[in-house]
N, C-alpha and C positions, 0 to 999 in steps of 0.2 A: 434455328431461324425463328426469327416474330415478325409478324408486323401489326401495324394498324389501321383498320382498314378507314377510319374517318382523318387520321392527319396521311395517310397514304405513308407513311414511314415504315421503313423495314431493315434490318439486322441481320447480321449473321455470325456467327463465331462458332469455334471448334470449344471444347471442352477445357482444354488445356490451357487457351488461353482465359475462358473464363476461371478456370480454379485458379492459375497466378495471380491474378488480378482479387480471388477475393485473398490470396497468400501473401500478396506484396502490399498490397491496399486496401481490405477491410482490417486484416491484421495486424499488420508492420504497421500500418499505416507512410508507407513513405514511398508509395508507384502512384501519384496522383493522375497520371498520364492513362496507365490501365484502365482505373475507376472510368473513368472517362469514355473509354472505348468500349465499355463491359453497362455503362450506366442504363442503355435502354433492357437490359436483361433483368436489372435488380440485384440484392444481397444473394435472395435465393437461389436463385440460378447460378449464381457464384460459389454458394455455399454446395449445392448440389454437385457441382462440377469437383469440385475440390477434395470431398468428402472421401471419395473412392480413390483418389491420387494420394492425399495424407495415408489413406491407410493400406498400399501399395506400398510405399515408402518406408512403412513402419514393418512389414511383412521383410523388405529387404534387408534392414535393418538386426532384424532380427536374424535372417538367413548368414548376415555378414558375420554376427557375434557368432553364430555357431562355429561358420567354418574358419572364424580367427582361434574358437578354443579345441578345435579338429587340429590345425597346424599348431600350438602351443602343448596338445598333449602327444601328438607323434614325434617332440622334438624339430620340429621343423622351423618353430620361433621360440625366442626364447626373452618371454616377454617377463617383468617382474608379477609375480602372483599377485599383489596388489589390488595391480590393474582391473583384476576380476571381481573384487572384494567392493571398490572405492563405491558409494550412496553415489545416484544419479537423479533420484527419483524426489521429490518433496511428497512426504507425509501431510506436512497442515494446507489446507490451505484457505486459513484464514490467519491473517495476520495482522496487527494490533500495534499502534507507532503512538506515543505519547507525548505533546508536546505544546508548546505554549504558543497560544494564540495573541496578534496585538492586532490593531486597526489603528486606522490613522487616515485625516483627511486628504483628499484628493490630490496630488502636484508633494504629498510631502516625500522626502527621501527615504529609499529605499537605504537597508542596512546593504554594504557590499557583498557581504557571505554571511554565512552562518556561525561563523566566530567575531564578526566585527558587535558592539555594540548597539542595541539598540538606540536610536536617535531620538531627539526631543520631538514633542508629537506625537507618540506612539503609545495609544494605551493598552494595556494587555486585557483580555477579558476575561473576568473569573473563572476558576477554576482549571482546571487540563482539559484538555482535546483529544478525542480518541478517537485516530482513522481508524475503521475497518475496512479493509479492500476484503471482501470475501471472494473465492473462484470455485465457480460452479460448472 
């Protein structure tokens, strides 16, 4: 619960709904309705709430793979060994996208995709362009 005691406003929410809300909505980004309902708590409280439910989640997860490889070694499923082998996980995480930058005045035409040709109007600006998204 919060409130405040000079606008007299006051809130209330369980945990659960605030960690969805930072899961569907600070994240996904796509519960704007949550945010909304979660907005007088903040990120933090969001993120607090959530932190301990993500990694419940991840504990279960875990619990699940053991006893899916408990019933695969008793013969109980008979799953391809693969399965257990296949990368899940990303190593880099930074990642690096090269590619050619144009600009063009206001109102002029956007190319349709990414295969159609550049339009008249459209200067490219020297050199290459290098996103970095890094994850931290």
């Amino acid at each position: 619960m919060i409130g405040n005691a000079v606008t007299s406003q006051a809130a209330d929410l369980d945990d659960q709904r605030l960690a969805m809300a930072w899961i569907y909505g600070d994240v996904v980004h796509h519960d704007t309705e949550r945010l909304k309902e979660t907005d007088p708590f903040g990120l933090t409280e969001r993120f607090r709430a959530a932190a301990p439910l993500v990694a419940w989640v991840m504990v279960r997860a875990i619990e699940l793979l053991n006893y899916v490889r408990a019933l695969q070694e008793c013969g109980a499923l008979e799953l391809q060994p693969e399965v257990f082998d296949q990368e899940v996980v990303l190593q880099a995480t930074l990642w690096e996208h090269t590619g050619r930058v144009y600009s063009a005045p206001v109102g002029t035409p956007a190319p349709v995709d990414a295969l159609t040709p550049i339009g008249e109007g459209w200067t490219p600006l020297s050199g290459n362009a290098v996103l970095r998204q890094a994850e931290e």
